[in-house]
VODODREN-646645 format. One line per 5 residues: for each residue x, y, z negated of C-alpha. Coordinates in steps of 0.2 Angstrom, whole numbers, plus 5000, padded with zeros to 4 digits. Layout:
// VODODREN-646645
X Y Z; ...
//
This chain:
// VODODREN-646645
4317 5800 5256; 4312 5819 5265; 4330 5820 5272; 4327 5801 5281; 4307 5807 5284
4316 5826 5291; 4328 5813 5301; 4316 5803 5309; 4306 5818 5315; 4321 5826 5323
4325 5811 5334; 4305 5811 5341; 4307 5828 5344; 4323 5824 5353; 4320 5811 5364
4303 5819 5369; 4314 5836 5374; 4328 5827 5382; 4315 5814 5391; 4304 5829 5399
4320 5838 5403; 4326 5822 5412; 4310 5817 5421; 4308 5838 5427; 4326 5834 5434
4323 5819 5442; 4305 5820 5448; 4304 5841 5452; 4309 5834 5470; 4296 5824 5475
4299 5825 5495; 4318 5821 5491; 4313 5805 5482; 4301 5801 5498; 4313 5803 5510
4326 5794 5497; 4314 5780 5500; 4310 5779 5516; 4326 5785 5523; 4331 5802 5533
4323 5793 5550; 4306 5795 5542; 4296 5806 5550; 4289 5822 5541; 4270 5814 5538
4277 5797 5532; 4287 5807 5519; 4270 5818 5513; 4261 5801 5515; 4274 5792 5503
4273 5807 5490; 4255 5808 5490; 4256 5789 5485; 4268 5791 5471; 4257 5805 5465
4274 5816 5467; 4261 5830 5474; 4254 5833 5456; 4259 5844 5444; 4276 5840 5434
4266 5841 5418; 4253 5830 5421; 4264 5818 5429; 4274 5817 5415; 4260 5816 5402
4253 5800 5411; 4272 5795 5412; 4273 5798 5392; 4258 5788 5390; 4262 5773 5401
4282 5774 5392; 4271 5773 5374; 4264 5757 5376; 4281 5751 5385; 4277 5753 5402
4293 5763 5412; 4286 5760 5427; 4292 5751 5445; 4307 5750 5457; 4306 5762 5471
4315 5751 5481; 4313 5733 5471; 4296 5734 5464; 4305 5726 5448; 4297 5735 5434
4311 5744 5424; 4307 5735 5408; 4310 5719 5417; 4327 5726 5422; 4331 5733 5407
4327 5716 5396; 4342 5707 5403; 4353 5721 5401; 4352 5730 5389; 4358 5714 5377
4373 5715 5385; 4377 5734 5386; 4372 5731 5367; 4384 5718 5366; 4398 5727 5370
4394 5743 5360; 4388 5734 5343; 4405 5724 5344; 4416 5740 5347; 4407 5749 5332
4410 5734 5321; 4429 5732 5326; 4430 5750 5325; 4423 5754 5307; 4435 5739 5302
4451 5745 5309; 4447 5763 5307; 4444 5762 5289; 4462 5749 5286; 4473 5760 5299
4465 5780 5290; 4469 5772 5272; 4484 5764 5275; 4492 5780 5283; 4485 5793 5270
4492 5780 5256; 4507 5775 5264; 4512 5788 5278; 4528 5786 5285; 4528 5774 5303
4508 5768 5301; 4504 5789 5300; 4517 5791 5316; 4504 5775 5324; 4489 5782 5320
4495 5800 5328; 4502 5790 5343; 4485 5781 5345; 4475 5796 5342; 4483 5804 5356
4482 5785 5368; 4465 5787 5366; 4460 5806 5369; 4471 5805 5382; 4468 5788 5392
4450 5785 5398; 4442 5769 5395; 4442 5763 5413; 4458 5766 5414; 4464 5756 5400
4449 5741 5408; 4461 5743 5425; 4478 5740 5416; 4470 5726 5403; 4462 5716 5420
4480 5717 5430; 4491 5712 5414; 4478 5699 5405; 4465 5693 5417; 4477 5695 5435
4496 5692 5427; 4493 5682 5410; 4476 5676 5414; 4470 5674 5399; 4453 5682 5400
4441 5683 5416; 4445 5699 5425; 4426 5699 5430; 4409 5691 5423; 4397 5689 5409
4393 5673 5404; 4379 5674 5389; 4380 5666 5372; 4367 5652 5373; 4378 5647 5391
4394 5645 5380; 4398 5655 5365; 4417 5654 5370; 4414 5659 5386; 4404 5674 5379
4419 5680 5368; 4432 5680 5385; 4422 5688 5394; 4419 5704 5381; 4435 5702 5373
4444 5713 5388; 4429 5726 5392; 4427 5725 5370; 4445 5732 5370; 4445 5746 5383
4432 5757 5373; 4441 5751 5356; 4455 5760 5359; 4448 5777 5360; 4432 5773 5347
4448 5768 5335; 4459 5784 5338; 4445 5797 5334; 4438 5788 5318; 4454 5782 5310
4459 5800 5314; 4445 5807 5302; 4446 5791 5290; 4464 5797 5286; 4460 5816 5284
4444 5811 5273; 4454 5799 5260; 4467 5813 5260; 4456 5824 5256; 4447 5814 5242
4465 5809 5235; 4468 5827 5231; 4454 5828 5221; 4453 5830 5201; 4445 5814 5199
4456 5804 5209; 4470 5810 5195; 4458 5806 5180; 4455 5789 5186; 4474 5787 5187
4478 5796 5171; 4463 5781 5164; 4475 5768 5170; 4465 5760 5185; 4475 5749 5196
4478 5761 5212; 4470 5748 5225; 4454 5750 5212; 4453 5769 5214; 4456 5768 5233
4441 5757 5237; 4430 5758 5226; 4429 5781 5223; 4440 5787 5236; 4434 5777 5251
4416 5780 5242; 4419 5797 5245; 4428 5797 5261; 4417 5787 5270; 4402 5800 5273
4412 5809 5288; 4420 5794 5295; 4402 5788 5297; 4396 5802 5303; 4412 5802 5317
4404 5783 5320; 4387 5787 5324; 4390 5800 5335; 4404 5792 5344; 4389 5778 5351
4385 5790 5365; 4404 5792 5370; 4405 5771 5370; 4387 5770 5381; 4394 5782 5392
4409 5774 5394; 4405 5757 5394; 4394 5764 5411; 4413 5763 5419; 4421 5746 5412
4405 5736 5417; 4408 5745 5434; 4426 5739 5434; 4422 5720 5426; 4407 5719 5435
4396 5716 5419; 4378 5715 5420; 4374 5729 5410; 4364 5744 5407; 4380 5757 5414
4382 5747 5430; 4363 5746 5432; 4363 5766 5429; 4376 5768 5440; 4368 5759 5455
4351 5766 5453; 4359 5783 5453; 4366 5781 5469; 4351 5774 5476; 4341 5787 5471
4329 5773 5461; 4320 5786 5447; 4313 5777 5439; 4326 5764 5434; 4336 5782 5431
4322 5787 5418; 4321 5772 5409; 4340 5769 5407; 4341 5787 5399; 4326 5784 5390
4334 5768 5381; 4352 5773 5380; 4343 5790 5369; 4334 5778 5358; 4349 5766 5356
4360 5783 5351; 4346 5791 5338; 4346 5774 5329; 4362 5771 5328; 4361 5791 5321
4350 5787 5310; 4358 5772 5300; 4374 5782 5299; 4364 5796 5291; 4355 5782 5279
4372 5774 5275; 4378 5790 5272; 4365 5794 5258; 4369 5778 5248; 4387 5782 5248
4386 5801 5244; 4370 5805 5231; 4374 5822 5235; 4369 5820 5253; 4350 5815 5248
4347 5830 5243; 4351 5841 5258
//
């Protein structure tokens, strides 16, 4: 329980340093943002008028106390150029980002953890696979892989939409074409990685003593693989997993760009170029949350699997 209690701790202490560090980034500048706003044919009073208005002209720390405050109680704050308030925004796009990442982790563990034990087990052509993929993934970015699966399945096949969310309430087959191909393109690398350290854990777990005392007992060989090696092995793979998640928010920033999904990425992306703060500060702000949860349950799964790791 103090490990998970020591856990929780670190991810406050995290998000609060990594949210000041973002808001002294984004909000030190507070004639940039003006003039961001109102446009480089402002005149140089509009501009001090407009910070003056935002309270840009107060210090950074107080501003970002009263932003901390307002962000506790789930206000992020307003559009500069909208007026929307960011958790409006965020409300209808999170789900899908969410979406897309929950789904890949899913297919991810699943394969990773068939494709690893298959090619410690059984080597030969499925460990030359798992390499081959490894390497398609490390060396391919996602959008990439989102390009070639649009022109081959969505442009040439058309199978899938090439763009487009359509929601699960709307149509819950028109929900799974439309993920299936943006699902895909951050499955290939998520895969590579995690099998990758799947296969090196069950490995190692397979060279242990107990591994041949089980074996020496007679116990049918699928029994000791899945219920005391993969036991055993499982501990880094999850670990891989849980800290892949930023890796699949970050990329899946670039395949809703390419689909044109509706999501949290495409709406980072946009307000970056805009120059909209505040949509910037709350994206970051969720997509840090999403990451420390998803941390956390991998360190929670990890304790029930390994006892050993309770008491660290």
């Amino acid at each position: 329980m103090l490990p998970l209690l020591k856990s929780l701790l670190r991810s406050a202490a995290i998000l609060l340093l990594v949210s000041f560090a973002t808001f002294c980034l984004m909000f030190g500048n507070g004639t940039g943002i003006a003039r961001a706003i109102l446009g480089y044919q402002a005149t140089e009073s509009d501009v001090q008028r407009k910070v003056v208005d935002l309270g840009l002209d107060r210090p950074l720390l107080v501003q970002f106390s009263d932003w901390l405050v307002n962000a506790v109680t789930g206000n992020l704050g307003e559009s500069f150029f909208t007026g929307q308030t960011v958790t409006s925004a965020l409300s209808t796009r999170v789900p899908v980002t969410l979406t897309l990442v929950i789904t890949t982790l899913i297919f991810t563990l699943i394969l990773s953890v068939l494709l690893g034990v298959a090619a410690a087990v059984y080597g030969g052509w499925l460990d030359k696979l798992l390499q081959f993929i490894s390497v398609l993934g490390a060396a391919v970015p996602p959008f990439i892989i989102a390009i070639a699966l649009v022109f081959t399945f969505a442009i040439s096949i058309r199978l899938f939409p090439a763009t487009g969310y359509i929601s699960p309430d709307r149509s819950f087959g028109g929900w799974i074409l439309s993920i299936t191909l943006p699902v895909v393109a951050l499955l290939i690398g998520s895969v590579a990685s995690a099998a990758s350290q799947f296969r090196g854990a069950v490995l190692d777990a397979l060279s242990k003593d107990f591994v041949r005392t089980l074996r020496a007992r007679g116990l049918k060989e699928s029994h000791v693989i899945f219920r005391h090696v993969l036991r055993n092995a499982g501990g880094p793979g999850l670990t891989v997993l849980s800290l892949q998640t930023l890796g699949l928010l970050g990329g899946a920033i670039f395949v809703e760009q390419v689909m044109a999904l509706p999501g949290m990425g495409q709406m980072a992306n946009q307000s970056a170029q805009q120059g909209d703060v505040p949509m910037v500060m709350g994206t970051v702000v969720v997509t840090i949350i999403i990451v420390l949860c998803v941390n956390f349950l991998g360190d929670l799964a990890t304790s029930v699997l390994n006892p050993k790791a309770r008491t660290r």
